[in-house]
C-alpha positions as CSV (number, residue, x, y, z in Angstrom):
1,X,-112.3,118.8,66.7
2,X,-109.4,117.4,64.9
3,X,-107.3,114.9,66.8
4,X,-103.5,114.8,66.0
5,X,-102.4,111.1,64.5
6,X,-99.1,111.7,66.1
7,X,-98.1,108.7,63.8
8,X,-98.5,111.0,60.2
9,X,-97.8,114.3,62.2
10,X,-94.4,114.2,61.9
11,X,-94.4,112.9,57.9
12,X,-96.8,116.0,57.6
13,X,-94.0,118.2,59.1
14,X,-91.3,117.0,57.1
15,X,-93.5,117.6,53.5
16,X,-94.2,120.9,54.6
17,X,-90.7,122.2,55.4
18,X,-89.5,120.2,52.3
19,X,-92.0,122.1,50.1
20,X,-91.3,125.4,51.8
21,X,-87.8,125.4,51.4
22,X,-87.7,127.7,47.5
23,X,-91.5,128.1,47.4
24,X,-91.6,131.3,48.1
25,X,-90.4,132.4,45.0
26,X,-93.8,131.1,43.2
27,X,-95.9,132.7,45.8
28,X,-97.6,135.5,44.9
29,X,-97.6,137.4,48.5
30,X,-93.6,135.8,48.5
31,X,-94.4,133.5,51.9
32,X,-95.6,129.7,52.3
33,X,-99.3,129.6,53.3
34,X,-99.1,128.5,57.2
35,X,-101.6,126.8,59.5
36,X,-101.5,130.0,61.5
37,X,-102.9,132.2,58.6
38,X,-106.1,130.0,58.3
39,X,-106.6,129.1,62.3
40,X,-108.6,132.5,63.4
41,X,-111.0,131.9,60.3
42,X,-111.6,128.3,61.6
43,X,-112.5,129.5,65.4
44,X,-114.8,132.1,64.0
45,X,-116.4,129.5,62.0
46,X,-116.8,127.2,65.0
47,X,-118.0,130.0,67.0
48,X,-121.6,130.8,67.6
49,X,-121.5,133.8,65.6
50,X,-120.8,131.6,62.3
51,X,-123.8,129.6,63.4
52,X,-125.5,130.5,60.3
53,X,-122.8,129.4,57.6
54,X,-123.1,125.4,56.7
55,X,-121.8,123.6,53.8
56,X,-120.2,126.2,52.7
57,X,-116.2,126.5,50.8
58,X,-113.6,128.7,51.4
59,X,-110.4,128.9,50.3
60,X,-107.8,130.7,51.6
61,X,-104.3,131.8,49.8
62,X,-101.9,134.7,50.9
63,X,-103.4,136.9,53.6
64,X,-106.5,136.6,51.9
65,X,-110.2,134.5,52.2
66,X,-112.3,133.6,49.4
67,X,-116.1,132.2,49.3
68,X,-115.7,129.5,46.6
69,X,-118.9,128.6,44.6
70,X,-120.6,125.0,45.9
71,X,-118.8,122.3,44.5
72,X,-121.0,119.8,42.0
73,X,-120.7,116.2,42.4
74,X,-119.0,115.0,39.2
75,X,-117.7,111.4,40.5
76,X,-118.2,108.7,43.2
77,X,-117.2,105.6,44.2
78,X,-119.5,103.8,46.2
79,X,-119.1,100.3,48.1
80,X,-121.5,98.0,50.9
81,X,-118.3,98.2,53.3
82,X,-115.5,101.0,54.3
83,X,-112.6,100.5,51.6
84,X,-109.1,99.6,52.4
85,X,-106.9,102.5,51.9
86,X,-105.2,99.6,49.3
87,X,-108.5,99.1,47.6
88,X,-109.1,102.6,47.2
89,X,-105.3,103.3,45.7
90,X,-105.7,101.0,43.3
91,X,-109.5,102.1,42.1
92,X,-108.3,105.9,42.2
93,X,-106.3,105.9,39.1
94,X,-109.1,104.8,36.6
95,X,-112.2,106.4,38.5
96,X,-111.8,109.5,41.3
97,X,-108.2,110.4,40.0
98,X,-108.8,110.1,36.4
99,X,-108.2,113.0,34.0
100,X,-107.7,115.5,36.9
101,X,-108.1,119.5,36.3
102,X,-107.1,122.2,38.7
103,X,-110.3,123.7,39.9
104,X,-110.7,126.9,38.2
105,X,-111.6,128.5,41.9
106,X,-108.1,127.9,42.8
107,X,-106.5,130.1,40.9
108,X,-108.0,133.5,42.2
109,X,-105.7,134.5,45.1
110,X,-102.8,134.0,42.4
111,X,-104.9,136.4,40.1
112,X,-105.7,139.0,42.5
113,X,-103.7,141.5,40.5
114,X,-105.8,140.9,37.5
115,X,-108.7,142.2,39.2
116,X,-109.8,145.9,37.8
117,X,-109.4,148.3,40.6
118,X,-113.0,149.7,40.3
119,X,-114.4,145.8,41.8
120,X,-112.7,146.4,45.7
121,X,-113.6,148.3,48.1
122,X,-111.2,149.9,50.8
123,X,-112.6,148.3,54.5
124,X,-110.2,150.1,56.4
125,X,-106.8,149.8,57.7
126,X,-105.6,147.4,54.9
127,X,-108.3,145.4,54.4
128,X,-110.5,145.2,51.3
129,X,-113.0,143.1,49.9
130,X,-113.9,141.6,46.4
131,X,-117.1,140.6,45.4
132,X,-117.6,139.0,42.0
133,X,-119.4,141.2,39.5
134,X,-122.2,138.5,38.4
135,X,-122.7,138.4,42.0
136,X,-123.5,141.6,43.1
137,X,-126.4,141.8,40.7
Protein backbone atom coordinates (compact mmCIF):
# COMPACT_ATOMS: atom_id res chain seq x y z
CA UNK A 1 0.00 0.00 0.00
CA UNK A 2 1.20 3.39 -0.79
CA UNK A 3 0.82 5.96 2.01
CA UNK A 4 0.20 9.60 1.01
CA UNK A 5 3.27 12.04 2.41
CA UNK A 6 0.76 14.71 2.67
CA UNK A 7 3.96 16.93 2.96
CA UNK A 8 5.00 16.30 -1.13
CA UNK A 9 1.30 15.66 -2.14
CA UNK A 10 0.44 18.89 -2.72
CA UNK A 11 4.08 19.86 -4.61
CA UNK A 12 3.07 16.67 -6.71
CA UNK A 13 -0.31 18.40 -7.56
CA UNK A 14 0.88 21.56 -8.47
CA UNK A 15 3.75 19.82 -11.09
CA UNK A 16 1.08 17.91 -12.52
CA UNK A 17 -1.40 20.71 -13.34
CA UNK A 18 1.61 22.85 -14.28
CA UNK A 19 2.68 20.24 -16.84
CA UNK A 20 -0.83 19.51 -17.99
CA UNK A 21 -1.69 22.84 -18.78
CA UNK A 22 -0.55 22.76 -23.16
CA UNK A 23 0.53 19.07 -23.04
CA UNK A 24 -2.04 17.84 -24.69
CA UNK A 25 -1.01 19.03 -27.82
CA UNK A 26 2.21 16.51 -27.71
CA UNK A 27 0.08 13.64 -26.70
CA UNK A 28 -0.57 11.26 -29.07
CA UNK A 29 -4.36 10.23 -27.79
CA UNK A 30 -4.52 14.52 -27.24
CA UNK A 31 -5.15 14.03 -23.18
CA UNK A 32 -2.59 14.09 -20.03
CA UNK A 33 -2.04 10.42 -18.77
CA UNK A 34 -4.04 10.48 -15.31
CA UNK A 35 -3.75 8.39 -12.12
CA UNK A 36 -7.20 7.15 -12.91
CA UNK A 37 -6.15 5.54 -16.29
CA UNK A 38 -3.50 3.27 -14.55
CA UNK A 39 -5.50 2.59 -11.08
CA UNK A 40 -7.79 -0.57 -12.32
CA UNK A 41 -4.47 -2.19 -13.77
CA UNK A 42 -2.90 -1.71 -10.33
CA UNK A 43 -6.00 -3.49 -8.32
CA UNK A 44 -5.96 -6.30 -10.75
CA UNK A 45 -2.39 -6.68 -10.23
CA UNK A 46 -2.85 -6.74 -6.44
CA UNK A 47 -5.58 -9.05 -6.71
CA UNK A 48 -5.36 -12.73 -6.35
CA UNK A 49 -5.99 -13.33 -9.93
CA UNK A 50 -2.46 -11.47 -10.86
CA UNK A 51 -0.99 -13.83 -8.22
CA UNK A 52 1.11 -15.28 -10.88
CA UNK A 53 2.77 -12.00 -12.41
CA UNK A 54 6.09 -10.88 -10.26
CA UNK A 55 8.84 -8.67 -11.21
CA UNK A 56 7.43 -7.89 -14.01
CA UNK A 57 7.25 -4.02 -16.10
CA UNK A 58 4.55 -2.33 -17.58
CA UNK A 59 4.16 0.75 -18.94
CA UNK A 60 1.26 2.45 -19.58
CA UNK A 61 0.59 5.52 -22.12
CA UNK A 62 -2.74 6.71 -23.66
CA UNK A 63 -5.58 4.25 -23.01
CA UNK A 64 -3.21 1.67 -23.58
CA UNK A 65 -0.90 -1.12 -21.46
CA UNK A 66 2.32 -2.43 -22.62
CA UNK A 67 4.54 -5.54 -21.13
CA UNK A 68 8.05 -3.96 -21.30
CA UNK A 69 11.03 -6.32 -21.64
CA UNK A 70 13.00 -6.96 -18.04
CA UNK A 71 15.13 -4.20 -17.37
CA UNK A 72 19.17 -5.07 -17.13
CA UNK A 73 21.13 -3.74 -14.38
CA UNK A 74 23.57 -1.28 -16.11
CA UNK A 75 24.61 0.96 -12.87
CA UNK A 76 24.65 0.92 -8.98
CA UNK A 77 25.60 2.70 -6.29
CA UNK A 78 26.18 0.98 -3.28
CA UNK A 79 27.02 2.20 0.40
CA UNK A 80 27.38 0.30 4.30
CA UNK A 81 24.53 2.93 5.39
CA UNK A 82 21.13 4.47 3.87
CA UNK A 83 22.35 7.72 1.93
CA UNK A 84 21.26 11.18 2.57
CA UNK A 85 19.01 12.39 -0.10
CA UNK A 86 22.15 15.23 -0.15
CA UNK A 87 24.70 12.61 -0.54
CA UNK A 88 22.85 10.91 -3.16
CA UNK A 89 22.23 14.41 -5.21
CA UNK A 90 25.53 15.17 -5.30
CA UNK A 91 26.86 11.37 -6.40
CA UNK A 92 23.91 11.24 -9.12
CA UNK A 93 25.41 13.56 -11.58
CA UNK A 94 28.70 11.67 -12.25
CA UNK A 95 27.40 7.93 -11.60
CA UNK A 96 23.31 6.98 -11.79
CA UNK A 97 22.48 10.16 -13.81
CA UNK A 98 25.35 10.24 -16.09
CA UNK A 99 24.97 10.16 -19.82
CA UNK A 100 21.17 9.43 -19.54
CA UNK A 101 19.15 7.89 -22.71
CA UNK A 102 15.36 7.59 -23.04
CA UNK A 103 14.62 3.97 -22.79
CA UNK A 104 13.82 2.77 -26.13
CA UNK A 105 10.55 0.89 -24.50
CA UNK A 106 9.15 4.25 -23.90
CA UNK A 107 8.54 5.24 -26.98
CA UNK A 108 5.96 2.56 -28.16
CA UNK A 109 2.61 4.00 -27.11
CA UNK A 110 3.82 7.23 -29.09
CA UNK A 111 4.49 4.83 -32.13
CA UNK A 112 1.47 2.89 -32.04
CA UNK A 113 0.54 4.24 -35.52
CA UNK A 114 3.68 2.89 -36.99
CA UNK A 115 2.63 -0.46 -36.18
CA UNK A 116 1.57 -2.47 -39.61
CA UNK A 117 -2.07 -3.28 -39.31
CA UNK A 118 -1.60 -7.06 -39.97
CA UNK A 119 0.36 -7.38 -36.13
CA UNK A 120 -3.31 -6.44 -33.95
CA UNK A 121 -5.92 -8.28 -33.43
CA UNK A 122 -9.56 -6.95 -32.91
CA UNK A 123 -10.58 -8.23 -29.02
CA UNK A 124 -13.87 -6.77 -29.29
CA UNK A 125 -15.69 -3.64 -28.51
CA UNK A 126 -12.63 -1.38 -29.07
CA UNK A 127 -10.08 -3.19 -27.65
CA UNK A 128 -7.06 -4.82 -29.50
CA UNK A 129 -3.91 -6.24 -28.64
CA UNK A 130 -0.29 -6.10 -30.00
CA UNK A 131 2.17 -8.67 -29.56
CA UNK A 132 5.68 -8.15 -30.87
CA UNK A 133 6.56 -10.18 -33.86
CA UNK A 134 9.95 -11.77 -32.42
CA UNK A 135 7.70 -12.73 -29.74
CA UNK A 136 5.15 -14.68 -30.99
CA UNK A 137 7.56 -17.15 -32.48
Amino acid sequence: MVMKDETTLPRYRVAFDVFQKGAAERIPVRRVGQPDDVAHTISFLASEGAGHVNGQVFHSFGYGYTLMALPEPIRRIEADRRLEPEELAKLFPDTLGKGLHEPPGTNFGKSLTERPKQEWKDLGKGVRYWQSPWEAR
